[in-house]
ZADRENMAR-343478 format. One record per residue: residue in three letters; x, y, z of N, C-alpha, C in turn. Coordinates in steps of 0.2 Angstrom, whole numbers, plus 2048, in hexadecimal, padded with zeros to 3 digits. Layout:
BEGIN
alaXYZXYZXYZ...
% end
This chain:
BEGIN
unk82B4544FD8314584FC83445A503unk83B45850483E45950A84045E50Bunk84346350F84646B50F84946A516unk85046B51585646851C85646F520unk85646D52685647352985D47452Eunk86247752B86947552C86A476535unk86F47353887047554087447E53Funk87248354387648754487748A54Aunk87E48F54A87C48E553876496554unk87749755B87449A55E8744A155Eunk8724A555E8734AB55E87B4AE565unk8784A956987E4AC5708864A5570unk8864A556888D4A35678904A6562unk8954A75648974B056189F4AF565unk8A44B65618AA4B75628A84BA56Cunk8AC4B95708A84BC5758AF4C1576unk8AC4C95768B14D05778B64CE580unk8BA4D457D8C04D15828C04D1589unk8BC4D658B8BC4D85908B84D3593unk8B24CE5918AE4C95948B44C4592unk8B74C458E8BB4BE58E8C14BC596unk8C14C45998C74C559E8C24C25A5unk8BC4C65A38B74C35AB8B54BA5AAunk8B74B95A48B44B05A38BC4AD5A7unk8C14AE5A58C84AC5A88C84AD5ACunk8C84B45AF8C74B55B98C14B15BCunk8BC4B05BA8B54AA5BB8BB4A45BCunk8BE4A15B78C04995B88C549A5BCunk8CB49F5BC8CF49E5BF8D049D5C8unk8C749F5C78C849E5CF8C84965D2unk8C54915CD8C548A5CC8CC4855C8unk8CE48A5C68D24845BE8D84885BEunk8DF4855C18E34895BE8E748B5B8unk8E44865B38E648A5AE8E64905ABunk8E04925AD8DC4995AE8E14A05B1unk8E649C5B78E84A25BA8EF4A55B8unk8F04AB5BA8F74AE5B78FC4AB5B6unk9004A95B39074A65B390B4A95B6unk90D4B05B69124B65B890E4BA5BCunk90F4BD5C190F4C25C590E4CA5BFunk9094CD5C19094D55BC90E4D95BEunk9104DA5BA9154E25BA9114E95BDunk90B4E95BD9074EE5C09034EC5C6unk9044EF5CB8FF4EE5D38F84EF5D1unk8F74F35CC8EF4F55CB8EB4EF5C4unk8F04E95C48ED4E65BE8E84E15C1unk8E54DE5BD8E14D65BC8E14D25B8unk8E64CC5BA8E84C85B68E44C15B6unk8E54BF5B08E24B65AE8EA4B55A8unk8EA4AF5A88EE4A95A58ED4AE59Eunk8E94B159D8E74B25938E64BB593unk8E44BF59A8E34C659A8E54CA59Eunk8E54CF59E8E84D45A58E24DB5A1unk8E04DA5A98DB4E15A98DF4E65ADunk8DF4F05AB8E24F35B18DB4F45B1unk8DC4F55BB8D64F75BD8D54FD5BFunk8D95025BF8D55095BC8D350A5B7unk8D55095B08CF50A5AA8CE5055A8unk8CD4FE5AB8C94F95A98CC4F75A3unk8D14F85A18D34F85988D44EE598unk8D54EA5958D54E35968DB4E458Eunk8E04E158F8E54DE58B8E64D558Bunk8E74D45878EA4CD5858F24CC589unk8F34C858D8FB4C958F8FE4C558Aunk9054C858A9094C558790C4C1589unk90E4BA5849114B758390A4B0587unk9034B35868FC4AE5898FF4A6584unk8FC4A35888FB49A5868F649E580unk8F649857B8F04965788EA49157Aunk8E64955788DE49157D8DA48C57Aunk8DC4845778D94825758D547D576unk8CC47D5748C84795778C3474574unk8C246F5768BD46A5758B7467579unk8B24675778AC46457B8AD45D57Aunk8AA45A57E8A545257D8A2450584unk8A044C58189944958689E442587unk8A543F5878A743B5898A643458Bunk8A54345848A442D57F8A642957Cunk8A742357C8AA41F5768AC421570unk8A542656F8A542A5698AC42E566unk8AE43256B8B34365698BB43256Eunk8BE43156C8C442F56D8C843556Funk8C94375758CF43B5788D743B578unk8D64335788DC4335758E1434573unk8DC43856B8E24385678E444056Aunk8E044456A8E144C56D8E744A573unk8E84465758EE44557C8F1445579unk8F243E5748FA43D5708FC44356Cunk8F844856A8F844D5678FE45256Bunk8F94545718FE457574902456577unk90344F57690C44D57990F44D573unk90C44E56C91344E566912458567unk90E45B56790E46356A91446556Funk91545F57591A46257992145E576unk92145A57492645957192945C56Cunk92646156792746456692A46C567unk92646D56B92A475571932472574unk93246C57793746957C93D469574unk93B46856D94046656A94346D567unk93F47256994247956693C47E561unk93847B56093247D55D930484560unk92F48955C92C49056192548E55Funk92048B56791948C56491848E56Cunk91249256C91049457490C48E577unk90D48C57F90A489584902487581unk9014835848F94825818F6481589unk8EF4855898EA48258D8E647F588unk8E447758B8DE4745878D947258Dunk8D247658B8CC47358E8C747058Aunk8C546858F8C146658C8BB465591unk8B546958D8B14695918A9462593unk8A54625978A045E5958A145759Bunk89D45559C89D4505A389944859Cunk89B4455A089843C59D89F4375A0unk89C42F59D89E42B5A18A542959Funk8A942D5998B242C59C8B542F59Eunk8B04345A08B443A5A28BB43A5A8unk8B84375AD8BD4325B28C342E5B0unk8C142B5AB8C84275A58CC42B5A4unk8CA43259F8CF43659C8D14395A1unk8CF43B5A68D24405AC8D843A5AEunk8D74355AF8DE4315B28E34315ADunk8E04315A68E64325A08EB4385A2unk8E543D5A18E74435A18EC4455A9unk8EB4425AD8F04445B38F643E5B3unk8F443B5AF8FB4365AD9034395AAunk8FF43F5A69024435A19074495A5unk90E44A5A591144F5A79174555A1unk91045A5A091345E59A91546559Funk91A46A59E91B46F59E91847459Aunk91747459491347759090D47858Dunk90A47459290347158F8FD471596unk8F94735988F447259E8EE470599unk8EB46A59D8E446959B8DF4685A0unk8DA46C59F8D246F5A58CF4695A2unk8CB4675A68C44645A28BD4685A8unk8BD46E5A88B646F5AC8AF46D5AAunk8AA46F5AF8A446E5A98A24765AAunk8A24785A689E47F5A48984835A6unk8954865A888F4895A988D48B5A3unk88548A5A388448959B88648F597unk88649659A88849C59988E49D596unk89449959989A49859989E497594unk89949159089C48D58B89C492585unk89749358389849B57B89D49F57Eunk89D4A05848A24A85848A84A4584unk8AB49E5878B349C5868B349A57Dunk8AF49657B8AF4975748B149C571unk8AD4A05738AF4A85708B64AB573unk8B94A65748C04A85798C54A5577unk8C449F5728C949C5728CC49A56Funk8D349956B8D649B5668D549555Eunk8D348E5628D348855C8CE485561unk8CB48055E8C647B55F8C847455Dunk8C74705628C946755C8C446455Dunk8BF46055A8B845B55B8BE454559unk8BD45155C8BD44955E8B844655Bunk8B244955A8AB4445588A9443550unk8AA43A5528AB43554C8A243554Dunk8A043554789743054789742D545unk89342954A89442054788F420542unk88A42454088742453B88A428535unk89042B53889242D53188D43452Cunk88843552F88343B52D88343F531unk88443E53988444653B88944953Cunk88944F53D88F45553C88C456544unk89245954689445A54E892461551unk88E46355488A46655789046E559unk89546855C89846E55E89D473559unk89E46F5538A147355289C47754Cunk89947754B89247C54B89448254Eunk89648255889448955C89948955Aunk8A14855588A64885588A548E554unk8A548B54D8A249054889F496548unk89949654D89749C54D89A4A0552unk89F49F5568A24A25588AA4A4556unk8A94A254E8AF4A454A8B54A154Eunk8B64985518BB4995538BC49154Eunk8C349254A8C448B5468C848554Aunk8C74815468C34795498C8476547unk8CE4725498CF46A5458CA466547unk8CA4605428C445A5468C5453540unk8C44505468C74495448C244553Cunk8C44435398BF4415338BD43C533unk8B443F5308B143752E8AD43A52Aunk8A74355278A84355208A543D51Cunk8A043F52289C44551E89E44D522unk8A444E5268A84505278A8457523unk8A945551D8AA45C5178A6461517unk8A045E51989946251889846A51Eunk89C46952389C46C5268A3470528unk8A946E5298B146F52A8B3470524unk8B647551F8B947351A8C047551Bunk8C24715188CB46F51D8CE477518unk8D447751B8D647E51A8D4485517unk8CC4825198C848B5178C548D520unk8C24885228C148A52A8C2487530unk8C848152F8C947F5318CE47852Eunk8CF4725338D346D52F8D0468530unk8D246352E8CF45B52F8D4455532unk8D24545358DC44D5368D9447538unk8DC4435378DA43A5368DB43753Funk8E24395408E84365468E943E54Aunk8EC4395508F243E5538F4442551unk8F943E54D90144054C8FD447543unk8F944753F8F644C53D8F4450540unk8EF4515468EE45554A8F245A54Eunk8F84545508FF45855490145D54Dunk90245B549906460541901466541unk8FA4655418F646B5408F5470547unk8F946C54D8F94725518FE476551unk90447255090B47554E90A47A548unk90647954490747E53D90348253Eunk8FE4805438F74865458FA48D54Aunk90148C54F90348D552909492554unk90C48F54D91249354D91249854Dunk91049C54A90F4A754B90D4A7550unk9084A35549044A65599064AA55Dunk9034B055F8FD4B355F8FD4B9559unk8FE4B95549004BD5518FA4BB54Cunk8F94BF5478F14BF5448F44BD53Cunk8FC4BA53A8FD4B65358FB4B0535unk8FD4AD5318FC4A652F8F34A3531unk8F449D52F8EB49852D8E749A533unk8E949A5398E349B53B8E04A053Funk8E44A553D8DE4AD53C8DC4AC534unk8DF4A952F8DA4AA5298D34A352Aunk8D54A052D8CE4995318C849D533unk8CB4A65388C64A853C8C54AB537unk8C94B05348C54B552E8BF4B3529unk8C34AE5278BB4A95228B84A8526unk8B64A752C8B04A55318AB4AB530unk8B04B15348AD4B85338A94B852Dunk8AE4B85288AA4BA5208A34B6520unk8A24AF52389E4AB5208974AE522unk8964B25268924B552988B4AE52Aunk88C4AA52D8884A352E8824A6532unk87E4A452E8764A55308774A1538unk8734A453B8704A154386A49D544unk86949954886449654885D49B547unk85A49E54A8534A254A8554A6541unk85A4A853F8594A95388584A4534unk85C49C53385B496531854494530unk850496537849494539845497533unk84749E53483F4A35308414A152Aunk84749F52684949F52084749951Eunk84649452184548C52083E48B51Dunk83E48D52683748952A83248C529unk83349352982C49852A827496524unk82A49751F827498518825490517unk82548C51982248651A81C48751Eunk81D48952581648852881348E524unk81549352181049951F80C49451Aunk80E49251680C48C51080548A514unk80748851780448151C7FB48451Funk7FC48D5207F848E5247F049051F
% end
């Protein structure tokens, strides 16, 4: 008798509060200019990042206005996942801004070291947007939960060639309540279900339409994807160490 014992994330992947969200931006910013202010503060006494302002007499941390959206993906920089199509993506994104569209600037980081990493960086510097910056840093292990917990949309690129496993990352995405598009294959459904916590797209040019549509209110807590976060919230997904005692324990107690 078989008993599945489902991937869940970790206990330190989770929405990360604001104030660590502002120390993680001032961390990167001192490497990645995405990370650093766009405008000058209107206050002598402030701390700025690309996405926050701290005033530092009472430490208070604001979201600034008029921030990019911070959108991120992992990969280990594989054949496996096709970058890509996330490039053409956001070349129909800035085409879209340039043609009159109100959507906010995007930072896209994609995180994680392997062997095309090289490749896509020469893509990626080939590319001249005004509204769009792309990081590829690699993260301190620390790092990675708390920008997940930071950031506004998630895309996985990862096709299985076996077609049976589900994507690790977007597991932590989830358990840090942050929703996913991701490219489709076959057992897909089991994990993303397209407009309850997230979407699904084939191509580019789908992908570009779901950031455009994802985007449009931004920052504002209308439209699909503060309802993408809120079903996450609601789902209250078990964690790995609870999955374990609920699985696994009552089998070895059997056993003993």
């Amino acid at each position: 008798r078989a008993v599945t014992l489902y991937d869940k994330p970790t206990s330190y992947f989770k929405e990360t509060p604001l104030e660590l969200q502002h120390q993680l931006y001032m961390k990167l910013a001192k490497d990645y200019e995405p990370f650093k202010p766009r405008t000058e503060s209107l206050s002598l006494n402030a701390e700025r990042s690309a996405f926050t302002e701290m005033d530092e007499k009472n430490r208070h941390v604001l979201k600034t206005r008029g921030r990019p959206a911070l959108l991120i993906s992992s990969t280990s920089w594989t054949e496996d996942e096709d970058f890509s199509v996330l490039l053409k993506a956001l070349e129909d994104y800035e085409g879209y801004i340039n043609g009159g569209v109100k959507l906010p600037s995007l930072v896209c980081v994609i995180t994680g070291k392997g062997p095309l990493k090289d490749y896509y960086n020469e893509l990626i510097n080939k590319l001249h947007f005004n509204h769009i910056q792309i990081c590829t840093p690699w993260l301190e292990a620390e790092d990675y939960p708390l920008l997940l917990g930071s950031a506004d949309l998630g895309v996985c690129l990862h096709k299985s060639s076996s077609g049976l496993d589900l994507p690790m990352k977007v597991v932590d995405m989830f358990g840090c309540c942050l929703p996913v598009c991701a490219i489709y294959f076959e057992c897909l459904h089991e994990l993303v279900k397209h407009n309850e916590n997230g979407l699904i797209f084939r191509d580019s040019n789908e992908l570009a339409e779901q950031l455009k549509m994802l985007f449009l209110e931004f920052p504002t807590l209308e439209g699909k994807l503060n309802r993408f976060r809120e079903n996450l919230r609601a789902s209250k997904q078990l964690r790995w160490d609870e999955s374990w005692d609920q699985t696994v324990l009552p089998l070895l107690e059997q056993n003993e």
